[in-house]
C-alpha positions in Angstrom: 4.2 -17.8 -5.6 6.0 -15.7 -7.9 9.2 -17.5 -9.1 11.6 -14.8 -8.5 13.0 -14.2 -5.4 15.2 -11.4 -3.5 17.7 -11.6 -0.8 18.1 -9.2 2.3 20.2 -9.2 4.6 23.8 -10.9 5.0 25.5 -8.0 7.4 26.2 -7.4 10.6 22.6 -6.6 11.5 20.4 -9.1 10.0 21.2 -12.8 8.9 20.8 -13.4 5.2 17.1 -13.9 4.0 15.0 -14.4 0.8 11.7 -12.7 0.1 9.0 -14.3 -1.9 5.8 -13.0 -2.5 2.8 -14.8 -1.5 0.3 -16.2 -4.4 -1.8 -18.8 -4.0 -1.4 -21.8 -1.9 2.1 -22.5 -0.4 3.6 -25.5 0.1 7.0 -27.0 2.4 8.3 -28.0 -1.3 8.3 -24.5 -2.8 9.4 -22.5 1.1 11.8 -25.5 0.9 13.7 -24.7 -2.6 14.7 -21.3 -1.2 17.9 -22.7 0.4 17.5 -20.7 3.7 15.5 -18.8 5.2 12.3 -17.4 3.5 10.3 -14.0 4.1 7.0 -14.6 2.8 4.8 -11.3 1.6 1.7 -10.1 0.5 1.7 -9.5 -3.2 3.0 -6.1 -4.1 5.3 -5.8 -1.2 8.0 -7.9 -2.1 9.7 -4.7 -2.8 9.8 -3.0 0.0 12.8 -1.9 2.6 11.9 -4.6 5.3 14.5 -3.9 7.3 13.5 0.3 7.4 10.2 -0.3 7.7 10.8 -2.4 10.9 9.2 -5.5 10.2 11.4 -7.2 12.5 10.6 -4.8 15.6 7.3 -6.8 17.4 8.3 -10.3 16.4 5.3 -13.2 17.0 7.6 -16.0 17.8 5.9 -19.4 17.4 7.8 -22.4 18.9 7.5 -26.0 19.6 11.0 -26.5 20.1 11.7 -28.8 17.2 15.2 -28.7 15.8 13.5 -25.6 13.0 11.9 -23.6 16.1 15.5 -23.5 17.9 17.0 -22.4 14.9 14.5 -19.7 13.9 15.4 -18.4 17.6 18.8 -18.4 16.7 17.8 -16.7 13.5 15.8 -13.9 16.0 18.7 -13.9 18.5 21.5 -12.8 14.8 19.3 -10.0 14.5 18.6 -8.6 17.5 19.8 -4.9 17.0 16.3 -4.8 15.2 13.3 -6.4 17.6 12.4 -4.4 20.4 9.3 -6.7 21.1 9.3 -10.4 21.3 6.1 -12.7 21.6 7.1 -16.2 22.2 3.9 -18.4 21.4 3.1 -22.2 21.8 0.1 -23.3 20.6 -1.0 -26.4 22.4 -3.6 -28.6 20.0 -3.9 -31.6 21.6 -5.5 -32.4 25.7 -2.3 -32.2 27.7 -2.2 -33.1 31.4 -1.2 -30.7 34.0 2.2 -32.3 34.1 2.6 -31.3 30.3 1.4 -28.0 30.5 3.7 -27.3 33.2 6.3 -28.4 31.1 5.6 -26.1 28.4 5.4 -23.5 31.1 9.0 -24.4 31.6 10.3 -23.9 28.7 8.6 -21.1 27.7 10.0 -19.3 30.9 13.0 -20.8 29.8 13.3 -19.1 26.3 12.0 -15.9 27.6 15.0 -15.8 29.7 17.2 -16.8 26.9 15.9 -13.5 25.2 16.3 -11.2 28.1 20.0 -12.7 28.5 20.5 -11.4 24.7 18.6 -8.2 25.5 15.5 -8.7 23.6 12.5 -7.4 25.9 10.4 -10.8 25.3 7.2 -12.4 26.8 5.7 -15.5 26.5 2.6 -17.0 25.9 0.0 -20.0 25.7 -2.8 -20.8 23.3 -5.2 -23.4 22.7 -6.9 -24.6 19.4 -6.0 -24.6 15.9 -2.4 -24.0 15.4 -2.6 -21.9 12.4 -5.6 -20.0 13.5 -4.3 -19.2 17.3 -0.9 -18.1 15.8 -2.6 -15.3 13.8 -5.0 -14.5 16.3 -1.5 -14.3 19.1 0.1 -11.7 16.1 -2.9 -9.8 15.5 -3.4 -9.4 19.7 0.1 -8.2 20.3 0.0 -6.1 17.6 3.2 -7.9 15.7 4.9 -6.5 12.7 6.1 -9.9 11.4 6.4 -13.9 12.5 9.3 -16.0 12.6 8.4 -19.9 12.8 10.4 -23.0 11.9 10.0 -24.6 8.6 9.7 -28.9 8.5 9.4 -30.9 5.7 7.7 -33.8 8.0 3.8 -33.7 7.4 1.4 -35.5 9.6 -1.1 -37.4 7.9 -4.2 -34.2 8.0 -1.1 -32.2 6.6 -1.2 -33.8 3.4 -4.7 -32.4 2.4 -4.4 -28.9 4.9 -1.0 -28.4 4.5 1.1 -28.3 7.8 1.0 -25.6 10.4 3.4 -23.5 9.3 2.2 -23.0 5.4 -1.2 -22.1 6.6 0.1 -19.6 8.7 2.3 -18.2 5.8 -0.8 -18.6 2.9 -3.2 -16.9 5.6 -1.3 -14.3 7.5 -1.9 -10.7 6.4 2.1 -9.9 8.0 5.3 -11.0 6.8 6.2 -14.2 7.4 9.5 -15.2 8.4 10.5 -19.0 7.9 13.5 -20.9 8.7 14.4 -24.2 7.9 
């Protein structure tokens, strides 16, 4: 990734955010060292008017309710003035039972009406497979301009070699990425 960065953001509209421009493989370390929130790009539109050109307007909202996903909602919810479409996606990786996938049904209806109570029109949805993959595939379905996913340091063991979830999504995705730590 190029080493200089650019922040957006910081009034009454959006939260604060840096944008770096995507290069190679990412890692948690480098997304990590921005200090905040990070906007990854393709290479060439790291100068861009995100904010004019509506990035933010059909969010893909990828959650798993970790401490990260509930504050990338947050993040959603400070900007709000600027989505008019929100996808909330889980991607479920493992078998679950039928108790555990009502659960997620839960709180997926759950956040949805979090959403609607801020006055973000917002839907929610399920998907199956490979995390990184499905969430691309969910983005690319609903037509979204950008993705907002919670950033963690914590690697499981297949992480270390793949990279986790969330930097695959970022390395791979042809849309902005948003992601908060």
């Amino acid at each position: 990734m190029d080493g200089k960065d650019t922040d957006y953001g910081g009034n009454m509209d959006i939260p604060s955010f840096r944008v770096l421009e995507r290069e190679g493989k990412l890692s948690v370390g480098n997304l990590a060292s921005a200090g905040g929130p990070v906007l990854v790009v393709n290479k060439g539109q790291k100068d861009l008017d995100f904010v004019a050109k509506g990035v933010f307007e059909r969010i893909l909202f990828t959650t798993d309710w970790s401490p990260t996903s509930l504050r990338a909602l947050e993040y959603i919810l400070g900007f709000k003035k600027l989505v008019k479409e929100l996808d909330i996606v889980n991607v479920i990786y493992d078998k679950l039972t039928v108790r555990a996938i009502r659960e997620l049904k839960k709180r997926l209806i759950e956040t949805r009406a979090r959403c609607l109570d801020e006055d973000i029109e917002a839907e929610y949805h399920l998907y199956a497979g490979e995390t990184a993959s499905e969430i691309i595939l969910a983005a690319e379905e609903y037509d979204s301009t950008a993705i907002v996913m919670g950033l963690t340091r914590r690697q499981r063991f297949r992480d270390i070699f793949r990279g986790t979830p969330s930097c695959r999504v970022a390395s791979r995705a042809s849309l902005p990425t948003l992601m908060v730590p």
